[in-house]
PAZAFI-950970 format. One record per atom (N, C-alpha, C): x, y, z. Coordinates in pm, whole numbers, plus 50000, padded with zeros to 5 digits. Layout:
! residues N
XYZ...
END
This chain:
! residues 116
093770964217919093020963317796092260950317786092620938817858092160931117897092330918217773091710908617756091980892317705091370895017548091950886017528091330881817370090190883417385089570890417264087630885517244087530880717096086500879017081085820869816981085900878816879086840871416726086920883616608085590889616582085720897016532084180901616446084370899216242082850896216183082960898616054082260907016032081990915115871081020922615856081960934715832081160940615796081560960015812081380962015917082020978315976082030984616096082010996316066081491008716155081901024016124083211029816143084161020116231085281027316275086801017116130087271021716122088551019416085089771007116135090261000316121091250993416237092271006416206092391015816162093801023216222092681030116323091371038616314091181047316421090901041216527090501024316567090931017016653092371012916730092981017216667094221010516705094691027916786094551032016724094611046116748093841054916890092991046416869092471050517005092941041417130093281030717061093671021117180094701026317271095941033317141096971039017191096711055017262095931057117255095411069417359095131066517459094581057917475093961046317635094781043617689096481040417633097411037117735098781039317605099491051117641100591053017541101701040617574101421030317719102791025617680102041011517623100841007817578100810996217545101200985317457101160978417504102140964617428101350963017264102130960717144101100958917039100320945817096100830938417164099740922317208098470924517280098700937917324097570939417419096210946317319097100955017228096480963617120095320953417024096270944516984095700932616934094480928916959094930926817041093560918317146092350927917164092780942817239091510946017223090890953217113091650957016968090980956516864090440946816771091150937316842090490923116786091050922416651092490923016605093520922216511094590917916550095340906316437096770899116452097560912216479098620905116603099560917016581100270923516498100650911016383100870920716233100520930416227098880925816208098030934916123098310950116261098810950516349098920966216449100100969016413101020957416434102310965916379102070973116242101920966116161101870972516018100620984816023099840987416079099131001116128099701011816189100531005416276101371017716373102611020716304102921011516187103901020916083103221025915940101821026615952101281029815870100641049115889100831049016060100251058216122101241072216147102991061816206103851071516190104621078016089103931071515935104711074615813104171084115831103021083515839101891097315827102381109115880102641105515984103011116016030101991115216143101331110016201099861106616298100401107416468101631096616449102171087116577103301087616559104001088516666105631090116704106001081816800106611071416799107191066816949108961065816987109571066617127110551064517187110681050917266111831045517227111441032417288112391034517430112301026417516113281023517645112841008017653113981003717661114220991817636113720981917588112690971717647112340966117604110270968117502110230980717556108920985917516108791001217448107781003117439107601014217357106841021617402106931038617403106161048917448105801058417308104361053417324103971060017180103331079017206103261084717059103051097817109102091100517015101151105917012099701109116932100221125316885100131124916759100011143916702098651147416702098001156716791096901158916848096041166216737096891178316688096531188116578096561184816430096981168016379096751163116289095681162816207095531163816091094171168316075094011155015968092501149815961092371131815923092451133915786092741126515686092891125715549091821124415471090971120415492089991121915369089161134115415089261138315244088331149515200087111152215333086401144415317084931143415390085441147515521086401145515616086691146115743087761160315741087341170215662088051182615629088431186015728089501190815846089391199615947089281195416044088901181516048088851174216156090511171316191090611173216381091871167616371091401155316460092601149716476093141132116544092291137416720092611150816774092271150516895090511149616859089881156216792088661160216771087951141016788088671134016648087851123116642088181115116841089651115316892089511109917005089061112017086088391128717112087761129617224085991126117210086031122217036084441113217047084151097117123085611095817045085561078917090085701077617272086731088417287086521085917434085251093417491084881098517468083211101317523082171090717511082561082917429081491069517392082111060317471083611058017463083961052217599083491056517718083091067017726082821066617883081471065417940080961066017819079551063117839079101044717900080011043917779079641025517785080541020217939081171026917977081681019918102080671026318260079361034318206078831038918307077771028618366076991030818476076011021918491075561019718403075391003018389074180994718257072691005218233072381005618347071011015618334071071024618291071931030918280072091042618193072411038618028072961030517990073121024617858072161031917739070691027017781069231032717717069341043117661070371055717709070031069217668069961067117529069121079817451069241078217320070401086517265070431082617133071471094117042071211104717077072591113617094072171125717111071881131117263071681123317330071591127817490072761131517552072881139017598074361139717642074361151217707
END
């Protein structure tokens, strides 16, 4: 997940839970330190998300020993009104499609909205 980066201020379109959330799709056994880092949030602030996520009912994890193996409810469907029907897999397989975009050749970057 790689090193600390530089916080951000401002508004954003995404959420820090649907960040954190996706992070934990990227790698179910990851460390909250690593989570941190690449959502660019104190680890507090993930812990207190990832028990904000499994009250929900969102995220489940099993621990073995010293770490944790988290579990995503796929067929969850997102809470606000506006996002009716939408489930947890639906929004992750956007974010990871935009992930995979951005890790393709730079030259390809350019495409516009909507190309795909």
């Amino acid at each position: 997940m790689g090193g600390v980066l530089e916080p951000h201020t401002g508004w954003t379109f995404l959420t820090n839970h649907a960040r954190v959330l996706a992070a934990i799709a990227d790698d179910h056994n990851a460390r909250v330190r690593d989570i941190a880092a690449h959502c660019r949030l104190t680890e507090r602030a993930v812990q207190k998300i990832i028990a904000d996520l499994e009250q929900a009912g969102y995220l489940s994890h099993t621990r073995a020993g010293r770490s944790n193996t988290y579990r995503i409810e796929p067929s969850k469907v997102l809470r606000h009104p506006a996002e009716s029907g939408l489930t947890v897999a639906a929004l992750l397989a956007l974010l990871v499609r935009d992930e995979a975009r951005r890790t393709q050749d730079p030259a390809d970057s350019g495409a516009a909205v909507g190309d795909g």
